[in-house]
N, C-alpha and C positions, 0 to 999 in steps of 0.2 A: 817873586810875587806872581809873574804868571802862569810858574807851572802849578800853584795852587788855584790858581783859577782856573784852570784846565782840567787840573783832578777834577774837583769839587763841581763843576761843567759836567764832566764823563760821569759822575757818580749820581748826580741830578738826575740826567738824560736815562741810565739804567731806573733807576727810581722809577720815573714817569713811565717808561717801557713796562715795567712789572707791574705797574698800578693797572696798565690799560690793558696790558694780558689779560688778569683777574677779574677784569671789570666785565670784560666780554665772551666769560668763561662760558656761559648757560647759553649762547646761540651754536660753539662744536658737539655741545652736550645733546643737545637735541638734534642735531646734525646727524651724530651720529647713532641713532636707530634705526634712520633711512639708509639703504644699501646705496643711494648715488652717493648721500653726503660723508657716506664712512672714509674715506682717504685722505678728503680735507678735512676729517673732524682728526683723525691721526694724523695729521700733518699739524694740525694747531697744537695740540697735546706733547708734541714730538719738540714744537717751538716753546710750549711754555718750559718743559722741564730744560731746555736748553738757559730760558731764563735764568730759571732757577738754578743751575750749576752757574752760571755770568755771577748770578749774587753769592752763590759760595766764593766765587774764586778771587772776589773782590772784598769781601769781607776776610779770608785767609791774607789776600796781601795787603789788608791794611792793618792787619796785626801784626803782622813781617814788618812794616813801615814803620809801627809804634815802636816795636822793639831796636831797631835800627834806629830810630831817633835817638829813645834811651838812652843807645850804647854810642851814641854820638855826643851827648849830652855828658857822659858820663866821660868824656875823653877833652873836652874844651879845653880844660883848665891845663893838658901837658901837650896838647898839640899847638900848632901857630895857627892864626888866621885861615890862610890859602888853603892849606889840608883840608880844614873844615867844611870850606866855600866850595871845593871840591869833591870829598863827600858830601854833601848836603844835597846838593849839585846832580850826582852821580844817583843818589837814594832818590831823589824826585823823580828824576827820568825812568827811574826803573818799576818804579812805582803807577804813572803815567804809562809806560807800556806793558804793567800786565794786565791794568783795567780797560787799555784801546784795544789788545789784540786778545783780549781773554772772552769777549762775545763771539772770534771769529773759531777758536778754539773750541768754545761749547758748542757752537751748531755743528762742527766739522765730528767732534766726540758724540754729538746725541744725531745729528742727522736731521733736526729740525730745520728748515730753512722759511 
């Protein structure tokens, strides 16, 4: 129960991040026409598309996740208990660390910080 509330936490927390990127789009915008504000307006643009690859990379693994449940779902009935409990287990944790460590990976691949 509470590695779902842990995702579902991480996945929140990206949300809000991406709403408030968007939100404060139009002050690097105007940033950047001025020659002081041009680096921090490419340094914001640099973080948003880093966002934006965080929500690809969490929306690709939580297809991965759906399908993995599936094919968990679809194995109940001739495995035992523990196996399960253990995959299940095993799919959470993996799940939870590609959405904790896949914002450290976008800014390291886009360079936005």
């Amino acid at each position: 129960m509470t590695t779902i509330v842990q995702i579902l936490t991480q996945i929140f927390l990206r949300v809000v991040k991406l709403i408030f990127c968007f939100a404060f789009a139009p002050i690097p915008i105007a940033l950047s026409v001025d020659d002081d504000g041009r680096n921090k307006a490419i340094q914001y643009f640099l973080f948003a598309a880093s966002i934006g690859l965080e929500a690809v990379i969490i929306y690709l693994a939580t297809n991965i996740y759906a399908v993995g449940l599936s094919g968990l779902s679809n194995t109940i009935a001739s495995t035992n208990a523990i196996s399960t409990i253990v995959a299940m287990l095993f799919l959470n944790g993996m799940y939870l660390a590609v959405i904790q460590y896949g914002s450290q990976f976008a800014e390291k691949l886009i360079g936005g910080h």
